[in-house]
BAVEX-727935 format. One record per residue (C-alpha): x, y, z. Coordinates in nm, 4 decimals, padded with zeros to 6 digits. Each point is the difference from the previous one (the first is absolute). Layout:
+----------+----------+----------+
|        x |        y |        z |
+----------+----------+----------+
|        X |        Y |        Z |
...
+----------+----------+----------+
This chain:
+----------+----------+----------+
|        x |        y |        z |
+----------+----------+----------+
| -12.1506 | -04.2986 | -08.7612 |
|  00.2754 |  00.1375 |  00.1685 |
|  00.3259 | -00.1678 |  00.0012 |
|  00.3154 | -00.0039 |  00.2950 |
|  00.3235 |  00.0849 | -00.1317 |
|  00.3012 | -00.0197 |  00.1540 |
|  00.2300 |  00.2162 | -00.1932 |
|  00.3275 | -00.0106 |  00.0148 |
|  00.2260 |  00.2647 |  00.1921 |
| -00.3234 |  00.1722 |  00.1537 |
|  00.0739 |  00.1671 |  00.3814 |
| -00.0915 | -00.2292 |  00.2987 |
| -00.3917 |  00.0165 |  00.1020 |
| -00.1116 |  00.0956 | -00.3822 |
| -00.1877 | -00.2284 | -00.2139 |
| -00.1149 |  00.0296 | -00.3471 |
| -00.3403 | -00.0747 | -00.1676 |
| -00.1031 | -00.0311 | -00.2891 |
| -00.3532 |  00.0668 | -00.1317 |
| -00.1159 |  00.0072 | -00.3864 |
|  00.3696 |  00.0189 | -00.0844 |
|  00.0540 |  00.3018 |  00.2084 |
|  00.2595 | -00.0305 |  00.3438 |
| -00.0639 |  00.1709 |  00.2949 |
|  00.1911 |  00.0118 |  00.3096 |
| -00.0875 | -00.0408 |  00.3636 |
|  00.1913 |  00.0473 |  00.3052 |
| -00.0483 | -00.3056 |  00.3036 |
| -00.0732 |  00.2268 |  00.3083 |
|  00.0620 | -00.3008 |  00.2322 |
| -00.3710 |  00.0250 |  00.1563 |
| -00.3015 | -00.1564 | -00.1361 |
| -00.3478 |  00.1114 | -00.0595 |
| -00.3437 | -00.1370 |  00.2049 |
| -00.0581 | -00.3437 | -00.2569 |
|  00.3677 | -00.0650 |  00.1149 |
|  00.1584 |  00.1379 | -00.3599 |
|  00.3493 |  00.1409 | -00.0057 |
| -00.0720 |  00.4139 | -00.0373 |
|  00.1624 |  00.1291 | -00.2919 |
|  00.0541 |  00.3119 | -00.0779 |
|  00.0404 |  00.1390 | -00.3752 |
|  00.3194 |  00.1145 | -00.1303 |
|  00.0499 |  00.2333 | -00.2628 |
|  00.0487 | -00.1027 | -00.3559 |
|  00.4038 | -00.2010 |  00.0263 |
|  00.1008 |  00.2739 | -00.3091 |
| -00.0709 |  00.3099 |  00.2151 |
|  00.3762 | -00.0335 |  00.1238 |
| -00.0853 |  00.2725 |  00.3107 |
| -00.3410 | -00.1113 |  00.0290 |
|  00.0262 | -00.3553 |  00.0850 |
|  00.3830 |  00.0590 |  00.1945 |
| -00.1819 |  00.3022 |  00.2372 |
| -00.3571 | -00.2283 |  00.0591 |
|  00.2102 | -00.3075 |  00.0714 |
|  00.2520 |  00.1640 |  00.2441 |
| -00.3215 |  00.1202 |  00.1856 |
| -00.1767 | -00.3058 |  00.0467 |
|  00.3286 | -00.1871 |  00.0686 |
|  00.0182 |  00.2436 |  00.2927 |
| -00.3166 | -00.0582 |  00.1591 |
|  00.0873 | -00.3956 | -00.0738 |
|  00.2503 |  00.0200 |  00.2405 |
| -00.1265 |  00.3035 |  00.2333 |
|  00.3112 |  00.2205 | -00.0898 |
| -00.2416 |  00.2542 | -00.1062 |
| -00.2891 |  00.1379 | -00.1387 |
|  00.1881 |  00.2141 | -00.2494 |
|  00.0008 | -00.0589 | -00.3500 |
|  00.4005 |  00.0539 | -00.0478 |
|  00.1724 | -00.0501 | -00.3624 |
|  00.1905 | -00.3524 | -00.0510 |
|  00.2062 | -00.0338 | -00.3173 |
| -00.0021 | -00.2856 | -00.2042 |
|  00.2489 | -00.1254 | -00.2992 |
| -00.2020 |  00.1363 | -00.2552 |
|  00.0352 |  00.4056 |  00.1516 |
|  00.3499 | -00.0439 |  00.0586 |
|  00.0325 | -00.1230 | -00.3628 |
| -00.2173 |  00.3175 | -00.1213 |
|  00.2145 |  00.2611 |  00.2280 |
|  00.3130 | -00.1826 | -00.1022 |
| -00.0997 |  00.0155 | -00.3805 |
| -00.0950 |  00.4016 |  00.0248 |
|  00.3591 |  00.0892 |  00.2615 |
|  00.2852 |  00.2098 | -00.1596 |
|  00.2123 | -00.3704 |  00.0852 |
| -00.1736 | -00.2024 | -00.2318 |
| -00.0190 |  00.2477 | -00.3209 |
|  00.4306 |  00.0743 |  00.0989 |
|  00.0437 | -00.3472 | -00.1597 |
|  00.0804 | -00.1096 | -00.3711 |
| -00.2881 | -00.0268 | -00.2460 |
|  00.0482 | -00.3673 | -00.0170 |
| -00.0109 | -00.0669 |  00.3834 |
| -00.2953 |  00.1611 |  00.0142 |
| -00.1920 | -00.2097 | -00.2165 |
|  00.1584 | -00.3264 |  00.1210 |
| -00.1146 |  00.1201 |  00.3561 |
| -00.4120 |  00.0771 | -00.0974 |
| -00.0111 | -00.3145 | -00.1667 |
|  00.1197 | -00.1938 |  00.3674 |
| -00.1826 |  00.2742 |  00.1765 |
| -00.3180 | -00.0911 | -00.1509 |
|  00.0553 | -00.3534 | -00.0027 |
|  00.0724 |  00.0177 |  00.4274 |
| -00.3080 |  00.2468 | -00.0097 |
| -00.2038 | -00.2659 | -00.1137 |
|  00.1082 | -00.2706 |  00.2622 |
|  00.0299 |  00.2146 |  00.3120 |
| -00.1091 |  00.3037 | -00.0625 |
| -00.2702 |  00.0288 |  00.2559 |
|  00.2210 | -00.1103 |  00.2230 |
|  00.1151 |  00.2682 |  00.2968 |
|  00.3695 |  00.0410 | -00.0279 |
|  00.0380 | -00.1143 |  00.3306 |
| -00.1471 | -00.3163 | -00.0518 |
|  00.2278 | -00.1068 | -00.2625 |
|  00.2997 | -00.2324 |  00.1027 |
|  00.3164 | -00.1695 | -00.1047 |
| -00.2382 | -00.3258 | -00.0357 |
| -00.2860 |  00.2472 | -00.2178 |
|  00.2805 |  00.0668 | -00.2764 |
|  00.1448 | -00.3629 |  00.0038 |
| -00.3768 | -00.1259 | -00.0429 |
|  00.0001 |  00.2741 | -00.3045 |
|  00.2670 | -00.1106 | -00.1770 |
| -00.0619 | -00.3797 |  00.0726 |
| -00.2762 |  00.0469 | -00.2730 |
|  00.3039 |  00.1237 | -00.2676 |
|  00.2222 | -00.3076 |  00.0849 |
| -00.0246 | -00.1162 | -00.3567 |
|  00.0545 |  00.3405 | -00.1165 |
|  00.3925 |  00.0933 |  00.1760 |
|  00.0326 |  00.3472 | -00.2105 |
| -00.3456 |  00.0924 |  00.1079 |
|  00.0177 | -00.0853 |  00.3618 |
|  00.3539 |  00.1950 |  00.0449 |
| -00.1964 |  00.2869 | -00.1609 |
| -00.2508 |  00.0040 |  00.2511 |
|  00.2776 | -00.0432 |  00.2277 |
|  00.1974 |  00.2958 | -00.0292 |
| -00.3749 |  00.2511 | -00.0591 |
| -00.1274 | -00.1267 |  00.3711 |
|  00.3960 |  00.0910 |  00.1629 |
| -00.0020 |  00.3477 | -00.2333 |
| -00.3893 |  00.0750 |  00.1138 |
|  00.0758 | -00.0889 |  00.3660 |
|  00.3527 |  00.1879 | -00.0175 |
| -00.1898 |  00.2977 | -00.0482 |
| -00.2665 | -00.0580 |  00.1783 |
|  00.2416 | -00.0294 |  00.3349 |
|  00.1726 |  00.3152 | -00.1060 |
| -00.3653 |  00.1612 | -00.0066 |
| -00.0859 | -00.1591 |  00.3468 |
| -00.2389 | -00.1550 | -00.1344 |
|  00.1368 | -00.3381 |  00.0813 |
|  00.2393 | -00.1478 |  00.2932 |
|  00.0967 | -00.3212 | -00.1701 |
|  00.0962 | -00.1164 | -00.3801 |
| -00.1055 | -00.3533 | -00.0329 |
|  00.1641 | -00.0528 | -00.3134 |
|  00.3407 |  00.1225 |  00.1033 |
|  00.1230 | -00.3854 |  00.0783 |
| -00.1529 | -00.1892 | -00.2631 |
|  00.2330 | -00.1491 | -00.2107 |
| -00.0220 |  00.0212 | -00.3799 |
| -00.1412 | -00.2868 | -00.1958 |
|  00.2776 | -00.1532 | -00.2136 |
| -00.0798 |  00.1382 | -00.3516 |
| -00.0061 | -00.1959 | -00.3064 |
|  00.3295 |  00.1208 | -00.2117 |
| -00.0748 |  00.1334 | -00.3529 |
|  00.0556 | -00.2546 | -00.2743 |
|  00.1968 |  00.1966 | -00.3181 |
| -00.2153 | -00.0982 | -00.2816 |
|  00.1369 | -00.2862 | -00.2481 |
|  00.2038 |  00.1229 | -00.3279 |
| -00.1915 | -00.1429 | -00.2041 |
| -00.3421 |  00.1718 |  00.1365 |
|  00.1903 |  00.3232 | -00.0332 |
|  00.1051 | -00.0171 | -00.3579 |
| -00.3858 | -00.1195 | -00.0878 |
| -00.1182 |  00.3308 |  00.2058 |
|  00.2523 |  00.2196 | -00.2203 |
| -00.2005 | -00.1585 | -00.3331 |
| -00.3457 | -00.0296 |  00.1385 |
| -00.2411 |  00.1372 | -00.2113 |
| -00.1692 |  00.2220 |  00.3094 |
|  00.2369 |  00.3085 | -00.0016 |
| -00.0897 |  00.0847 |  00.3485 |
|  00.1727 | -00.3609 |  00.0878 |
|  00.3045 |  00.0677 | -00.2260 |
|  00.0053 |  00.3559 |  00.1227 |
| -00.0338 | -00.0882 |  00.3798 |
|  00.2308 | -00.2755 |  00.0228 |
|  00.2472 |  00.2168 | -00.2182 |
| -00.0146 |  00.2558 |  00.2569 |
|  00.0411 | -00.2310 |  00.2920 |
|  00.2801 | -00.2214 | -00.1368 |
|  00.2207 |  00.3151 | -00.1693 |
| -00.0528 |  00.2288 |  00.2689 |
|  00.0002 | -00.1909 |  00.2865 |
| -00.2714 |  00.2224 |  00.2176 |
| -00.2889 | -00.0758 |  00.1842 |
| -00.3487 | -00.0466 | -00.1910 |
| -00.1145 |  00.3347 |  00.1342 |
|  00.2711 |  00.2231 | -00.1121 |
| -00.0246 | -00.2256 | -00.3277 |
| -00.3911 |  00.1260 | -00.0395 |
|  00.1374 |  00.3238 |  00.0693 |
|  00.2437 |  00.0985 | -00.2460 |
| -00.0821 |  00.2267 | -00.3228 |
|  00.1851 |  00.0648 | -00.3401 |
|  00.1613 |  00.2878 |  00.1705 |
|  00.2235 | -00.1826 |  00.2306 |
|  00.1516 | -00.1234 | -00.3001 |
|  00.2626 |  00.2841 | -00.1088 |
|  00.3272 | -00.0726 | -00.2113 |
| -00.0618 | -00.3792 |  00.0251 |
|  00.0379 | -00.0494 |  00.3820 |
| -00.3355 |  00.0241 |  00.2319 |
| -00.0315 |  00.1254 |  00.3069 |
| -00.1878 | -00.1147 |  00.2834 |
| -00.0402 |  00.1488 |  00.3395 |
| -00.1342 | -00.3122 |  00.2321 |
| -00.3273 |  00.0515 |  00.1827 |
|  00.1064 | -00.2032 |  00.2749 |
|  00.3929 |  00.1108 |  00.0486 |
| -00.0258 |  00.3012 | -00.1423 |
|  00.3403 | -00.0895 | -00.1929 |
|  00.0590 |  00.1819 | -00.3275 |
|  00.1127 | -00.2206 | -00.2735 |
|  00.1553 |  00.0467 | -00.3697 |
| -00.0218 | -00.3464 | -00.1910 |
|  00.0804 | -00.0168 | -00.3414 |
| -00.2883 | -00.1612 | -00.2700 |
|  00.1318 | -00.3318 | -00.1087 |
| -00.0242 | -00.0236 | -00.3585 |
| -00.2749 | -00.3057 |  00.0559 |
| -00.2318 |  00.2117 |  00.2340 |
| -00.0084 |  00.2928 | -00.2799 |
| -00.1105 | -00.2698 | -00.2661 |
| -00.2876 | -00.1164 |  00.2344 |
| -00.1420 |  00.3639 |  00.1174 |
|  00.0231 |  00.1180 | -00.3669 |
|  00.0010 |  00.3693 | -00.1686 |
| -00.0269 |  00.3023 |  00.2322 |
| -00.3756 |  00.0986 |  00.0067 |
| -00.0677 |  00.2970 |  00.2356 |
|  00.2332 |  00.0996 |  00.2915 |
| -00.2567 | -00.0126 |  00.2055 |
| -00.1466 | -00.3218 | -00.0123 |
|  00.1235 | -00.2975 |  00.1871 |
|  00.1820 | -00.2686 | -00.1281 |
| -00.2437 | -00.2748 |  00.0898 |
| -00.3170 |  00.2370 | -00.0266 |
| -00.3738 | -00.1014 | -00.0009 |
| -00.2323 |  00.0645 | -00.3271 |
| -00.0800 |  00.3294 |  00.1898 |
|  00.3586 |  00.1217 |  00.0217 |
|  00.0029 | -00.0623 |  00.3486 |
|  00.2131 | -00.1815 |  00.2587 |
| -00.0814 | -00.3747 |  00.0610 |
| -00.0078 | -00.1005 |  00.3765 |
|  00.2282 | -00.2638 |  00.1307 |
| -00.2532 | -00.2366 |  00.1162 |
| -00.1229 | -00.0137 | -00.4048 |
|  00.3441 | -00.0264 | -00.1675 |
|  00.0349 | -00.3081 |  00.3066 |
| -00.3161 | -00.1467 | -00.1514 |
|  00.1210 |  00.0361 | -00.3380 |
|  00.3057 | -00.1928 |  00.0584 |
| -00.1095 | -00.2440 |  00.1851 |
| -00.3160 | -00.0983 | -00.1986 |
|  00.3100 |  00.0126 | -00.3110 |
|  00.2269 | -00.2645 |  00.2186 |
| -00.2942 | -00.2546 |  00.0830 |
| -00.0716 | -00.0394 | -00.3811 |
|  00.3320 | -00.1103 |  00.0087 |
| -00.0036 | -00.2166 |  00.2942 |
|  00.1851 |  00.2074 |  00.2992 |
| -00.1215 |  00.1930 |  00.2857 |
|  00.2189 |  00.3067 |  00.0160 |
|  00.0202 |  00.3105 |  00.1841 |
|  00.1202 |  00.3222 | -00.1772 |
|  00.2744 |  00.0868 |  00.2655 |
|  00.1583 | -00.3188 | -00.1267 |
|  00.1287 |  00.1847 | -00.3277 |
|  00.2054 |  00.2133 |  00.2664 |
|  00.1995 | -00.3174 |  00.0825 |
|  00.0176 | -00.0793 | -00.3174 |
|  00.1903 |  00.3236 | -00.1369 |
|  00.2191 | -00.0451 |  00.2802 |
|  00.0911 | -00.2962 | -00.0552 |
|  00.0708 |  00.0432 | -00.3597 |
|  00.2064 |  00.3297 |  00.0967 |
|  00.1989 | -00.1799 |  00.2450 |
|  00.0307 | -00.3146 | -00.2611 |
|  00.1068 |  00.2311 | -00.2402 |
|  00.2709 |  00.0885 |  00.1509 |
| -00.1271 |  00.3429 |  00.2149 |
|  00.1330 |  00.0468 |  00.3325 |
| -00.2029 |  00.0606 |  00.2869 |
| -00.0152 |  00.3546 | -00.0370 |
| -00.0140 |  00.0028 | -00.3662 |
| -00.3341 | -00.1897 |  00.0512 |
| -00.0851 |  00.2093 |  00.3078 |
|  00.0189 |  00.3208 | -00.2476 |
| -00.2522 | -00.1830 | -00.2098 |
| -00.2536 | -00.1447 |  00.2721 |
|  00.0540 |  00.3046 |  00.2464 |
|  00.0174 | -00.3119 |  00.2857 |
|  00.2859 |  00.0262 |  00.2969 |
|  00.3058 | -00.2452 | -00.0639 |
| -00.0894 | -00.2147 |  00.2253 |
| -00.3198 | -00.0473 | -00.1802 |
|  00.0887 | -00.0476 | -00.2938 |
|  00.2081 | -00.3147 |  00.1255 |
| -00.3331 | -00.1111 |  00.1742 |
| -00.2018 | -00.0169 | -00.3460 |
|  00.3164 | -00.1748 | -00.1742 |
| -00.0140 | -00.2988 |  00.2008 |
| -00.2796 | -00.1791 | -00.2650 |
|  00.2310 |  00.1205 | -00.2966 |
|  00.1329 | -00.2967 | -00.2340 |
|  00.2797 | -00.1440 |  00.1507 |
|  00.0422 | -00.2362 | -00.3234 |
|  00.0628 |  00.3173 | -00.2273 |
|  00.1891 |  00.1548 |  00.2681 |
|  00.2280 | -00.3333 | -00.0077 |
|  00.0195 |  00.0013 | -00.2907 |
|  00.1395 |  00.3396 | -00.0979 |
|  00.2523 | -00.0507 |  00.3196 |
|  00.1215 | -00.3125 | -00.1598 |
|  00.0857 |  00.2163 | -00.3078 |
|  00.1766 |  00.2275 |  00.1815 |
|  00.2288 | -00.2598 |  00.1751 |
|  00.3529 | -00.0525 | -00.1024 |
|  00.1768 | -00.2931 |  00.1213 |
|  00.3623 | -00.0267 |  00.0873 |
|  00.2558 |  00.0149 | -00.2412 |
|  00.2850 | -00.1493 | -00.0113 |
|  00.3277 |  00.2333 |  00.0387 |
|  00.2248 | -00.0141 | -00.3081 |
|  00.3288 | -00.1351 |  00.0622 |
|  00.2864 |  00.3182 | -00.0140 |
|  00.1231 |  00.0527 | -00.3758 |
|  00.2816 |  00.1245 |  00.1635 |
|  00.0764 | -00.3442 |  00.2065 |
|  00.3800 | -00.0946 | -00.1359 |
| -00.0388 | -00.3712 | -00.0991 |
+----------+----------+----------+
């Protein structure tokens, strides 16, 4: 028995069917047949990116007597492909990259079908209407439809970027984790916890340049780290707890937080890790919170604000934007030591009686 589906995202005039758990697409000609049935006419399989895009622009022509020509339409999910194989998209960092093909796909899915025409400011608010409970996520998707459309214009393959006005969602600010459920990670009995949170906390880098660093980045007791994201070069000495956690020196080549095979663990993993490690204590955390933490302990320390920035590789004006959640109590309270109250002014020895 075949079933009527109306899929989301699919071009106007196109419905899909579903027979013995296989879909099939049809195009609505506008005219019926002799029994007074809508004629349909079959599309090619939705996959077959040219396929379907070149059939549908042809029978949306004779639809509406423009033409009789087949002539090529392009939907979201080309533009995605050319943009993903163009010089433009390879010219960016490593990181970007795969932050964009995981939106890309996930826009793909919704819309792809979709000719780039069709889609309008109201298409991408509808889109990320379905992320409203997930802020970080949505702004993702956010800026991948205003970079894919960017170039798309540029291309001419586009007059209009519907995602150029939309504001951001407001983003849920980073939590820095508790003390206490840092100095548990640093004597947890899963090394790839104490190593991890180590990292994060006495390093004060992102998880993926964390994942990234090997034994030789460590020379003469300082590592260095060149940022994936910023590019920034950084020398930061080993605090004498971080060497006790990673331990001897195996092989130079091997990361510090390696995988039984010797190879790098992703991000996403080490995330899982942590997380999994904070709920058996009874917080949700994310890992970027350790960043705010080591900040905040720099700055509490007594750092300046570019003695930390040296450390986290952050701007200035940064860094003051991840102290705000640091302990004012301790902060207080160190101040309060440092106060000296007015004295009183000794009367002159000299003063004749």
């Amino acid at each position: 028995m075949a079933t009527r589906l109306k899929a989301r995202g699919l071009p106007p005039h196109v419905k899909c069917v579903t027979t013995k758990g296989k879909r099939y697409y049809y195009f609505d000609t506008g005219r019926q047949k002799p029994n007074g049935k809508k004629l349909l006419k079959r599309l090619p399989d939705i996959k077959d990116k040219a396929g379907f895009g070149g059939s549908y622009a042809g029978f949306l022509a004779h639809r509406s007597r423009l033409s009789v020509e087949p002539i090529s339409v392009m939907t979201v999910a080309m533009m995605i492909d050319r943009y993903q194989k163009s010089p433009d998209f390879n010219r960016l960092a490593a990181n970007t990259r795969d932050q964009y093909n995981i939106y890309l796909a996930a826009i793909e899915r919704a819309i792809g079908v979709a000719p780039v025409g069709d889609v309008t400011r109201s298409t991408v608010h509808d889109l990320l209407d379905t992320m409203a409970d997930r802020p970080g996520a949505a702004n993702a998707t956010l800026r991948t439809t205003r970079a894919l459309w960017t170039w798309g214009k540029k291309r001419e393959l586009v007059s209009i970027n519907p995602a150029s006005e939309i504001d951001l969602h407001a983003a849920k600010d980073y939590e820095p984790w508790p003390e206490h459920l840092v100095a548990e990670a640093f004597e947890d009995e899963d090394r790839r916890v104490r190593v991890a949170v180590g990292l994060l906390y006495f390093t004060a880098q992102r998880i993926g340049d964390v994942c990234r660093l090997r034994w030789f980045d460590i020379r003469g007791g300082v590592l260095f780290v060149t940022q994936q994201k910023t590019k920034k070069q950084l020398e930061i000495p080993i605090h004498p707890r971080l060497e006790l956690i990673l331990g001897g020196r195996p092989n130079e080549d091997r990361p510090l937080l390696p995988r039984a095979d010797g190879g790098h663990y992703d991000p996403e993993t080490v995330r899982g890790v942590l997380q999994t490690f904070a709920a058996r204590h009874g917080h949700k955390v994310v890992p970027h919170g350790l960043r705010k933490n080591a900040v905040n302990s720099l700055l509490e320390a007594g750092c300046s604000a570019a003695e930390t920035a040296a450390v986290s590789g952050q701007s200035l004006t940064l860094v003051e934007h991840y102290a705000k959640r640091r302990a004012t109590g301790k902060l207080a309270a160190s101040a309060m030591g440092k106060l000296k109250g007015p004295e009183r002014e000794q009367e002159n020895s000299g003063k004749l009686s």
